[in-house]
C-alpha positions as a Markdown table, in Angstrom:
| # | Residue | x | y | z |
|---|---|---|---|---|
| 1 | Unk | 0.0 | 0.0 | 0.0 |
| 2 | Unk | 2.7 | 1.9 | 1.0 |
| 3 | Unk | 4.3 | 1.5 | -2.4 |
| 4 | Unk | 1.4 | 2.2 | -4.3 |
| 5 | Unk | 1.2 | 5.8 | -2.2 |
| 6 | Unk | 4.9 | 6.5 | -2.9 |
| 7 | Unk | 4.5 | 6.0 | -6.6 |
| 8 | Unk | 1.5 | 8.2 | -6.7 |
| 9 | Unk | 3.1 | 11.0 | -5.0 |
| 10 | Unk | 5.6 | 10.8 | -7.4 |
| 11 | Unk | 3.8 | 10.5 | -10.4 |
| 12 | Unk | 2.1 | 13.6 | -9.3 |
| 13 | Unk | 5.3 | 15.6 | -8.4 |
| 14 | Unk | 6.8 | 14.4 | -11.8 |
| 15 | Unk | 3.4 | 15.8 | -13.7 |
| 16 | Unk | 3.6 | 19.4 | -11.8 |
| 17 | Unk | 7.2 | 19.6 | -13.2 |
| 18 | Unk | 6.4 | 19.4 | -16.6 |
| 19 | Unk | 3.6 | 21.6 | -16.4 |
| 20 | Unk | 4.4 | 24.6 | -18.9 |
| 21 | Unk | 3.7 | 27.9 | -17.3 |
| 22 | Unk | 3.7 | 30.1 | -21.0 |
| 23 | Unk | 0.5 | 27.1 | -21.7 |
| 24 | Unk | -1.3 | 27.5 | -19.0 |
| 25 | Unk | -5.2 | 28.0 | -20.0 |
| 26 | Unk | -4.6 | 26.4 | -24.0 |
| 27 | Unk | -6.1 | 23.8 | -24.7 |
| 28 | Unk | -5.4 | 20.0 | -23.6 |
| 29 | Unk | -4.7 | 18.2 | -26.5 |
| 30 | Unk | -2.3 | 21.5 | -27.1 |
| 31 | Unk | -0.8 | 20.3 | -24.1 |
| 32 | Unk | -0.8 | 16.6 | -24.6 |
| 33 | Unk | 1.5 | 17.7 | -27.9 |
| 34 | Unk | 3.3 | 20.2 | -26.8 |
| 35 | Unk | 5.0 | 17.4 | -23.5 |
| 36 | Unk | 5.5 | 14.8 | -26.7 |
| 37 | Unk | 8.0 | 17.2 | -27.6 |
| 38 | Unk | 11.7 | 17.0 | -27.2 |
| 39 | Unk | 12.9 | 19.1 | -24.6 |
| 40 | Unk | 15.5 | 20.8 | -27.1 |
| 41 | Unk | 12.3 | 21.9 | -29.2 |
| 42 | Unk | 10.5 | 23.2 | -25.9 |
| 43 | Unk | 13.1 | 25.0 | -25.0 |
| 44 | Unk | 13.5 | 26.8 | -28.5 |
| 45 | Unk | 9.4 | 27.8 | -28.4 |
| 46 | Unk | 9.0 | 29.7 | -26.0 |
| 47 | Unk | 12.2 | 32.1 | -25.9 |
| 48 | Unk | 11.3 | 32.4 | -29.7 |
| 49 | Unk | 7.8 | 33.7 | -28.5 |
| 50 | Unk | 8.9 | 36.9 | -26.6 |
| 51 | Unk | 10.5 | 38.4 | -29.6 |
| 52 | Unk | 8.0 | 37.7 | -31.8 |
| 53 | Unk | 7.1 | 40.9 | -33.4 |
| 54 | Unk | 3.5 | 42.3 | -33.1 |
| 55 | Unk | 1.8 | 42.4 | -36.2 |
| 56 | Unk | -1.9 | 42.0 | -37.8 |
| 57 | Unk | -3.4 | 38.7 | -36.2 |
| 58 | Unk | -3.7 | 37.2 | -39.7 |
| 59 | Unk | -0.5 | 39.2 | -41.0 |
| 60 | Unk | 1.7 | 37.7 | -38.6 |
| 61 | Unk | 0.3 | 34.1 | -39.0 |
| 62 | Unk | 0.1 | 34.4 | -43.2 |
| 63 | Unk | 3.8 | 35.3 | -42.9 |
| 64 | Unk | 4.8 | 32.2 | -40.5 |
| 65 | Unk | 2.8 | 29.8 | -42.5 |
| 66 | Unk | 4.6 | 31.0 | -45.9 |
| 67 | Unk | 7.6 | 30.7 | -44.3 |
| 68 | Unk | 7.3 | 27.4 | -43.2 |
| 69 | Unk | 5.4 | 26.3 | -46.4 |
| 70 | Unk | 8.2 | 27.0 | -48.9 |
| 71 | Unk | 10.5 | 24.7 | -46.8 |
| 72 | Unk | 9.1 | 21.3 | -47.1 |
| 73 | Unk | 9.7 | 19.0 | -49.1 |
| 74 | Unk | 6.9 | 17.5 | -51.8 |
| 75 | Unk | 6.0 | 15.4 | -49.1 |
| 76 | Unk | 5.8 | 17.0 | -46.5 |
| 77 | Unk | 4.1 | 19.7 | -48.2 |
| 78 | Unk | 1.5 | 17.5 | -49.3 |
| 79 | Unk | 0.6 | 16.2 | -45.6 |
| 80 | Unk | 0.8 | 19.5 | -44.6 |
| 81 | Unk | -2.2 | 20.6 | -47.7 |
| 82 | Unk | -4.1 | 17.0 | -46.9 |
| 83 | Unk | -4.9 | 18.3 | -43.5 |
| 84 | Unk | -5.7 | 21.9 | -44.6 |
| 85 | Unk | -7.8 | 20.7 | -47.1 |
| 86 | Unk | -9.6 | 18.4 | -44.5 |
| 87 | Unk | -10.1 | 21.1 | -42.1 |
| 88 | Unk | -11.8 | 23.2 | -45.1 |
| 89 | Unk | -14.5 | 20.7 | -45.8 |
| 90 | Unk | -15.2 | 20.1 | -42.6 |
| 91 | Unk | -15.7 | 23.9 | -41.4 |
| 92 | Unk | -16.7 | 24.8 | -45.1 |
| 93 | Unk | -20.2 | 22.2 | -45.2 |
| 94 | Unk | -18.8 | 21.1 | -48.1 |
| 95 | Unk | -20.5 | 17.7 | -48.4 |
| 96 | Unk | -23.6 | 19.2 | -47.1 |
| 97 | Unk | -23.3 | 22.4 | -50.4 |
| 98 | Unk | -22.5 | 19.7 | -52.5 |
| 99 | Unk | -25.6 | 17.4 | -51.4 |
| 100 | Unk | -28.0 | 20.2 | -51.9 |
| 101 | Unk | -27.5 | 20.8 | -55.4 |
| 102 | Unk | -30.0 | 19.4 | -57.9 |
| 103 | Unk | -27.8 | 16.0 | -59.4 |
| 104 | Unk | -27.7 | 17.2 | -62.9 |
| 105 | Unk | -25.6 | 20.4 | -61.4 |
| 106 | Unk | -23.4 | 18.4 | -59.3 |
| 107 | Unk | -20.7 | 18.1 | -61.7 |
| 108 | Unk | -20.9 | 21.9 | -62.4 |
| 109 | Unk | -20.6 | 22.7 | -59.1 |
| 110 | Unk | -17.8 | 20.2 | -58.2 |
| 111 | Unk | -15.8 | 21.9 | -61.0 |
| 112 | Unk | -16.8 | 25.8 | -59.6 |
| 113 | Unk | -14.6 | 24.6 | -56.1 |
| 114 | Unk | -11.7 | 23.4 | -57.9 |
| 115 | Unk | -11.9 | 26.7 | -60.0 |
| 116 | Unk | -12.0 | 28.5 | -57.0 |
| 117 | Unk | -9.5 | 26.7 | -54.8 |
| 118 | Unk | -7.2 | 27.3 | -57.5 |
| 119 | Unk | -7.5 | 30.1 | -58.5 |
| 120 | Unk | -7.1 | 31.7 | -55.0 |
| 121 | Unk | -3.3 | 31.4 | -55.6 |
| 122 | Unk | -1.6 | 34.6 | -55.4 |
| 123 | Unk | -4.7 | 36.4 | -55.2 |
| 124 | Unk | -3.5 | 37.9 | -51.0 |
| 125 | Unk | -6.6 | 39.3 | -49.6 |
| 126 | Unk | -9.0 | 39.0 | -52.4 |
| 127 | Unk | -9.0 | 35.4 | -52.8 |
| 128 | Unk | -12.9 | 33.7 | -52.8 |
| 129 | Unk | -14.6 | 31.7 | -50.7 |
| 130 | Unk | -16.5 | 28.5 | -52.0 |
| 131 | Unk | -19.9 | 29.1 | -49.9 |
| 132 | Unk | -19.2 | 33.0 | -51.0 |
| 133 | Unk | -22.6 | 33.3 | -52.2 |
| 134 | Unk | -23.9 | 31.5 | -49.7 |
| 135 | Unk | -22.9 | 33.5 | -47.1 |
| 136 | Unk | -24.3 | 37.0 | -49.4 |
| 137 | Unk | -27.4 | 35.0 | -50.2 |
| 138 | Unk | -28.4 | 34.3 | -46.3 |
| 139 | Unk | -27.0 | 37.9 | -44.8 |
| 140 | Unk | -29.1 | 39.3 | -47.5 |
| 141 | Unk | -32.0 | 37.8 | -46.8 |
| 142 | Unk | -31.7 | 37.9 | -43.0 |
| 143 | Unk | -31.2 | 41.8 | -43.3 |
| 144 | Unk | -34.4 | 42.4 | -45.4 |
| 145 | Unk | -36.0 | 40.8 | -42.1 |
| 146 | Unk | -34.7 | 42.4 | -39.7 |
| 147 | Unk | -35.1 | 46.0 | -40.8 |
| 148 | Unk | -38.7 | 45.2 | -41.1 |
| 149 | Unk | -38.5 | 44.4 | -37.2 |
| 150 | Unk | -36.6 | 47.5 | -36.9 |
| 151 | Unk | -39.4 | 49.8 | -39.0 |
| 152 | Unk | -42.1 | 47.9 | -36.9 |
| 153 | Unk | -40.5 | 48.4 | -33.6 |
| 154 | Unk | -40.3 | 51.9 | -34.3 |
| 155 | Unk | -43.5 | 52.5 | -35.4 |
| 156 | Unk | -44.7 | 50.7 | -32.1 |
| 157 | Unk | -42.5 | 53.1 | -30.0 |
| 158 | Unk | -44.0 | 56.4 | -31.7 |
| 159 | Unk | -47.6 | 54.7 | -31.4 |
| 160 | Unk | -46.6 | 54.5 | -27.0 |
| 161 | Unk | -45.5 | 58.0 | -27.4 |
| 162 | Unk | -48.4 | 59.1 | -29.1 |
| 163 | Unk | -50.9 | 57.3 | -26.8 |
| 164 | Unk | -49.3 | 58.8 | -23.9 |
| 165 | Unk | -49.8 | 61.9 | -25.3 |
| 166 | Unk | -53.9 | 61.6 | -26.2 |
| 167 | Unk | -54.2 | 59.6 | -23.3 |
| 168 | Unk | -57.3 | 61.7 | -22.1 |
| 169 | Unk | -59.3 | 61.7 | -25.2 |
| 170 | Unk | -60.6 | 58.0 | -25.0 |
| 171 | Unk | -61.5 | 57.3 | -28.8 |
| 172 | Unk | -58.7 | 58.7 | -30.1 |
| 173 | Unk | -56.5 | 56.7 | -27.8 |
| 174 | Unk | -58.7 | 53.4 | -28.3 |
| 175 | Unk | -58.0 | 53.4 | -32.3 |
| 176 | Unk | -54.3 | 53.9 | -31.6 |
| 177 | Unk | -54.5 | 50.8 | -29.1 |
| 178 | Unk | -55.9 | 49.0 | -31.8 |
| 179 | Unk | -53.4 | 50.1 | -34.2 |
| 180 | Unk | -50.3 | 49.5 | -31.7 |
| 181 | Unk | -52.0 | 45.6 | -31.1 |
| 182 | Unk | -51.9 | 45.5 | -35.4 |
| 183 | Unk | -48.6 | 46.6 | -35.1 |
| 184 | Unk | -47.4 | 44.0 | -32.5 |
| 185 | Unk | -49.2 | 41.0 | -34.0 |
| 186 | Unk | -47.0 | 41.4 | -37.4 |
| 187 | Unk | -44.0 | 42.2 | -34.9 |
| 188 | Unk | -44.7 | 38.9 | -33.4 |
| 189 | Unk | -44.8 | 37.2 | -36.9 |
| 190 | Unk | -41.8 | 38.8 | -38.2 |
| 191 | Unk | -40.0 | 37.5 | -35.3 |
| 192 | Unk | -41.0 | 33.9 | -35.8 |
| 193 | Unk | -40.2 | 34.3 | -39.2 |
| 194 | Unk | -36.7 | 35.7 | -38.5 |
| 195 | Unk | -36.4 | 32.2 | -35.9 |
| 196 | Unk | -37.3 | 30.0 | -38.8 |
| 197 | Unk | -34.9 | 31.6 | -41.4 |
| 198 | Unk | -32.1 | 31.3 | -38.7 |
| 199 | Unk | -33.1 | 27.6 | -37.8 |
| 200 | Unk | -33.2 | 26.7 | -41.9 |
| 201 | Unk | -29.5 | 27.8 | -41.8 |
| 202 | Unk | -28.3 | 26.4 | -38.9 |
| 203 | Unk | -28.1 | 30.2 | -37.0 |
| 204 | Unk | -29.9 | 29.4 | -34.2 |
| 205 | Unk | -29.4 | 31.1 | -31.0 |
| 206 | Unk | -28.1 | 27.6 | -29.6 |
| 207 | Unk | -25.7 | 28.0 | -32.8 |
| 208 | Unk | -24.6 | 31.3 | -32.0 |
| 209 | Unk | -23.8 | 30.4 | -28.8 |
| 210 | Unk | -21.7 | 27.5 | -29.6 |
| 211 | Unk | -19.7 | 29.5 | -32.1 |
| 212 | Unk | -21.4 | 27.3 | -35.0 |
| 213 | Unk | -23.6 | 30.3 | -36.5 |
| 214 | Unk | -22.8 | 31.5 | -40.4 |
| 215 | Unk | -20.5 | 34.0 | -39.0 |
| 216 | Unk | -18.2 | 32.2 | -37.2 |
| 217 | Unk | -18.7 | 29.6 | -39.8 |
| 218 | Unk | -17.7 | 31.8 | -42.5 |
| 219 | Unk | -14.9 | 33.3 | -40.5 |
| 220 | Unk | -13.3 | 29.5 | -40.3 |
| 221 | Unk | -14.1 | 28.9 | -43.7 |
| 222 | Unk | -12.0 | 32.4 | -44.8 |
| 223 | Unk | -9.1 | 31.2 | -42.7 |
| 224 | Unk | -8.6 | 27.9 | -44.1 |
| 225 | Unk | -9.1 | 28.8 | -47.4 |
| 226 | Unk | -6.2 | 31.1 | -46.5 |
| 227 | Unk | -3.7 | 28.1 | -46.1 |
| 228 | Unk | -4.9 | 26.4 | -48.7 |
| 229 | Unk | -4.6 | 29.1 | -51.0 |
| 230 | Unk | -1.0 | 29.8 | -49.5 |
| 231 | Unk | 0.2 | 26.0 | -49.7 |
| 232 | Unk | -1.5 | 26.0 | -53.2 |
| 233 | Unk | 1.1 | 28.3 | -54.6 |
| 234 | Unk | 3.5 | 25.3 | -54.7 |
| 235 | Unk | 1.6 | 22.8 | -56.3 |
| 236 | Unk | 1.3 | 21.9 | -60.1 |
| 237 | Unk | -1.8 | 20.9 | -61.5 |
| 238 | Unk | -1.1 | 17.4 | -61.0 |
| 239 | Unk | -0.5 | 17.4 | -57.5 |
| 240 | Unk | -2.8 | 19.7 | -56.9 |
| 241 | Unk | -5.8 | 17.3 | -58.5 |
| 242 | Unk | -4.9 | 14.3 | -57.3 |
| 243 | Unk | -5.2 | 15.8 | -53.4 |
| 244 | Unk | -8.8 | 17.3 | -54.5 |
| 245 | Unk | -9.7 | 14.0 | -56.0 |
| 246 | Unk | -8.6 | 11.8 | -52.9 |
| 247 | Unk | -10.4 | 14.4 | -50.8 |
| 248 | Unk | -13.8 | 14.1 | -52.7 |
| 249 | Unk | -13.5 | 10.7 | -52.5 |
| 250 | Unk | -13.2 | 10.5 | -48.8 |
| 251 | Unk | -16.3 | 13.3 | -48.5 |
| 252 | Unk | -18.1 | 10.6 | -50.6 |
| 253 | Unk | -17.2 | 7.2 | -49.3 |
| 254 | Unk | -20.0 | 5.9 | -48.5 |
| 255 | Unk | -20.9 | 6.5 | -52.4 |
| 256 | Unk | -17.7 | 5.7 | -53.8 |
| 257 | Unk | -18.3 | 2.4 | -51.9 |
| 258 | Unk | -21.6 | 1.5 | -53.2 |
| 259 | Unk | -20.3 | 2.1 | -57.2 |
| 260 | Unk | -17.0 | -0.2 | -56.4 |
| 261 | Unk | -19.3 | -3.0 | -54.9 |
| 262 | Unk | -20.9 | -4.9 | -58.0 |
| 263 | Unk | -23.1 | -7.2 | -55.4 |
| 264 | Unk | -24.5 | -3.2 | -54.3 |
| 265 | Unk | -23.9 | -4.8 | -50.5 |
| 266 | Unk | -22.4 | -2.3 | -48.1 |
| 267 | Unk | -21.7 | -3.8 | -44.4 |
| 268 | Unk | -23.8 | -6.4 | -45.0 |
| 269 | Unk | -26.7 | -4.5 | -46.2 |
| 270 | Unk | -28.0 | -4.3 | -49.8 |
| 271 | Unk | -28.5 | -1.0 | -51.2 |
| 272 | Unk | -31.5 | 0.2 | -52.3 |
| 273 | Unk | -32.3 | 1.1 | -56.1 |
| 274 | Unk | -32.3 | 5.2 | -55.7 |
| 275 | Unk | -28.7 | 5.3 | -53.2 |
| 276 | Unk | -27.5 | 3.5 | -56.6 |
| 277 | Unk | -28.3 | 6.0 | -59.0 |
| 278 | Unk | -27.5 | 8.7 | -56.4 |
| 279 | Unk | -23.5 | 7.2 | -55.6 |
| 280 | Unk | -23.3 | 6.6 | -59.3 |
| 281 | Unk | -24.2 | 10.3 | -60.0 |
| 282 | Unk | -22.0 | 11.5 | -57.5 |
| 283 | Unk | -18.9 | 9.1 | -58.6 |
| 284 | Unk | -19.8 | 10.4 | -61.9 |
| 285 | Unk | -19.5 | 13.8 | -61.5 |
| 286 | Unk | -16.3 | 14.1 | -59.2 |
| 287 | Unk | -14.4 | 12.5 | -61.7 |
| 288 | Unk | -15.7 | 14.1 | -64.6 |
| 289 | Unk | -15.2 | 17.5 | -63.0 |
| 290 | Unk | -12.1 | 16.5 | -61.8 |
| 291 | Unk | -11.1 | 15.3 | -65.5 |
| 292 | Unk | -12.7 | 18.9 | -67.0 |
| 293 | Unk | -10.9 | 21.0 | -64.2 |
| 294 | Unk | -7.3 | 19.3 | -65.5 |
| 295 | Unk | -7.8 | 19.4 | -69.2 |
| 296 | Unk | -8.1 | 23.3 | -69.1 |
| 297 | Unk | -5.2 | 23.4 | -66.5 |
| 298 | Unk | -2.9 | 21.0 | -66.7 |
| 299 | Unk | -0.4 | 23.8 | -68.4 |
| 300 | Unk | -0.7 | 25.8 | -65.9 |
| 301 | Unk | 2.6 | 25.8 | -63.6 |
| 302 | Unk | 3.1 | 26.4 | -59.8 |
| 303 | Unk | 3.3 | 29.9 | -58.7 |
| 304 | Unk | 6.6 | 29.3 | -56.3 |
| 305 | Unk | 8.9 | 26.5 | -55.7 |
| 306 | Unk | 9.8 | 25.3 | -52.4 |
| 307 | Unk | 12.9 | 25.7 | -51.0 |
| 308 | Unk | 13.9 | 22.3 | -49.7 |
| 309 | Unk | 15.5 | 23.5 | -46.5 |
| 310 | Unk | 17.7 | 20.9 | -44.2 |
| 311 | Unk | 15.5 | 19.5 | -41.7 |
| 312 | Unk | 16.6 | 22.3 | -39.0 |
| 313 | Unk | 15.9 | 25.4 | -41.0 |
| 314 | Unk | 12.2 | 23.7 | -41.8 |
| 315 | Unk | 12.1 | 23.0 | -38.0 |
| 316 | Unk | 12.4 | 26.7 | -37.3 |
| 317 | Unk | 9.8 | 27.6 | -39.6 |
| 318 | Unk | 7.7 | 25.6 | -38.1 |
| 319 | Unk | 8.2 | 27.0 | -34.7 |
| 320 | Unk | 7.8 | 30.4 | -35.8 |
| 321 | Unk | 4.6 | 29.4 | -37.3 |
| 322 | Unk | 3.1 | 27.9 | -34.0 |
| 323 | Unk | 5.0 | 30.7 | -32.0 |
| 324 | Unk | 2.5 | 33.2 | -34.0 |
| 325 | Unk | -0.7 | 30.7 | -33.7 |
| 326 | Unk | 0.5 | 30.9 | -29.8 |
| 327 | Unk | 0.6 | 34.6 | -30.0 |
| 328 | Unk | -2.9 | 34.8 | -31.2 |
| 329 | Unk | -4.6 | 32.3 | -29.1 |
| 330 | Unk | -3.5 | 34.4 | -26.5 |
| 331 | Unk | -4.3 | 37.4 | -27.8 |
| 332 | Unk | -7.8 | 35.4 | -28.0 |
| 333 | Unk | -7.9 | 35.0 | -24.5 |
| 334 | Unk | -7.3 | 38.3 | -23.6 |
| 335 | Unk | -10.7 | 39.9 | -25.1 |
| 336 | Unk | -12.4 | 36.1 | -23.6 |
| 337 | Unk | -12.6 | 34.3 | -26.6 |
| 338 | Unk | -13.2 | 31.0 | -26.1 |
| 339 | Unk | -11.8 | 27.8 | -28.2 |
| 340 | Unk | -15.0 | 27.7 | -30.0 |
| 341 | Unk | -14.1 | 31.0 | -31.2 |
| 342 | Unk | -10.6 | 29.9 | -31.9 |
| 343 | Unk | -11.1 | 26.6 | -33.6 |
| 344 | Unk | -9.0 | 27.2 | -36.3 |
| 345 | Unk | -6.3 | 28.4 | -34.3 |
| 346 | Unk | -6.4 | 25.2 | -31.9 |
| 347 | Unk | -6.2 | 23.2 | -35.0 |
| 348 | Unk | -3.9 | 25.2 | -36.3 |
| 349 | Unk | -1.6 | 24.5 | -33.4 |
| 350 | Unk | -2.6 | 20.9 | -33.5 |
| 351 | Unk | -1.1 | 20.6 | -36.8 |
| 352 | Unk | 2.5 | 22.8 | -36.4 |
| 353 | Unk | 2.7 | 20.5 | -33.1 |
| 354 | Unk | 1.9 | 17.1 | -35.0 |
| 355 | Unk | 4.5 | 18.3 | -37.4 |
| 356 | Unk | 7.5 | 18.8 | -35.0 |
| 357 | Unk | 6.6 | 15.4 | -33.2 |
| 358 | Unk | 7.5 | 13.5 | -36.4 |
């Protein structure tokens, strides 16, 4: 028993050692990382960190990312692009854009992403977003709501005023009661109607709390883009397609699985008729915007070439890439963002962290 108490004590003196003051308050599996580093590599983090200069939030972190970019190798380059482009879909909806487009535009719209994706290369600051019109069509629409609550709430106020005013003179005030309870009936509607346009794209309150609404959704969606469009600059066509591909095949599996099974049995379960017709639409259409996209690009030539540094140089890029992502998660913290907020930051780290662990 004794024994048992002895190691405990010690396993607990050995885990307040390694506990990293400069991470206190990030996020565990930040953490986790970070302590599966060598200390050689901790110790060169953090001292790099004060002298970090203070730039934008996204300046500072474009800058560190470019610079660590140019210094991998193909493959490393590659991993490093596989995850961004993960991270895109997944924050982007792109599975669930893709699903709600009529089938025979499918293929159209598979080919307007890759147009997009690349040819957000070397555009800086005015590159495009995928779900760009997405995010006009619903802020649009949303706004031509709410100013009608606006106009009705204001007309309700001057009604009050104006009752208060005739308050003696009993018919005049009764017709104004009548006309404030008009008022507030359609008040009431548009405000159910402004819950159910919110709820139709997912920008609940409940979302907005949890840091899922369009905004912050768009936000996460301009921020990956950002990489990709960065790391992007050093691929050729062929490279370039051949990640996009493997990507759309893993966003449609489940589809790409029921056209490579002739028996149409997934998991022990047959496949109905319609899923079918559907996974051989969707097969369809990936590759043949896939082969379209290529055969109007595949002269085109990478903007940059890498600069295959030695394996320390690359190292210090990456560090001063997660030193800035550490910079602005605490910056984050400061105005009380939360890790909601910060998702592609934490992820961000995740991946610079994953990177020097290999």
């Amino acid at each position: 028993m004794s024994d048992i108490t002895i190691h405990s004590r010690a396993e607990k003196e050995k885990d307040k050692e390694q506990k990293v003051p400069e991470l206190e308050g990030f996020p565990n599996q930040v953490q986790v990382l970070f302590g599966g580093l060598s200390e050689a590599i901790r110790e060169r983090i953090f001292p790099t960190s004060k002298v970090v200069e203070k730039t934008d939030r996204f300046g500072a972190r474009e800058k560190s990312l470019e610079a660590m970019v140019v210094t991998f190798d193909v493959e490393g380059r590659e991993a490093f692009m596989e995850k961004c482009l993960n991270n895109l879909f997944d924050e982007g909806r792109f599975k669930k854009q893709l699903e709600a487009v009529a089938p025979e535009d499918l293929e159209k719209e598979i080919n307007r992403m890759l147009e997009v994706l690349w040819g957000n290369r070397g555009k800086g600051q005015d590159m495009e977003l995928f779900n760009s019109k997405y995010y006009k069509d619903f802020f649009e629409g949303r706004e031509a709501i709410t100013s009608k609550i606006k106009e009705k709430k204001e007309t309700i106020k001057k009604l009050e005023a104006s009752i208060a005013v005739t308050i003696r003179q009993k018919r005049l005030t009764e017709t104004k009661r009548a006309e404030r309870g008009a008022e507030e009936e359609e008040l009431v509607s548009l405000l159910s109607e402004l819950k159910s346009y919110d709820d139709i794209f997912d920008n609940s309150e409940l979302s907005r709390l949890t840091f899922n609404d369009v905004s912050s959704r768009q936000r996460r969606e301009q921020e990956w883009t950002t990489a990709v469009a960065i790391t992007g600059e050093y691929f050729s066509p062929d490279e370039f397609g051949t990640l996009l591909t493997e990507r759309l095949s893993s966003t449609f599996n489940y589809e790409f699985l029921v056209v490579k099974n002739l028996k149409n049995k997934i998991l022990g379960e047959f496949v109905s008729e319609g899923t079918v017709l559907r996974s051989k639409n969707i097969v369809h259409s990936v590759d043949e915007a896939v082969k379209n996209w290529y055969d109007k690009h595949h002269g085109d030539e990478a903007i940059k070439t890498g600069d295959e540094a030695k394996a320390g140089e690359r190292q210090a890029k990456i560090i001063d890439y997660l030193v800035s992502l550490m910079d602005a998660y605490k910056r984050g913290k400061q105005r009380s963002e939360t890790d909601q907020q910060m998702n592609t930051t934490v992820k961000s780290m995740e991946v610079a962290l994953n990177l020097l662990n290999k």
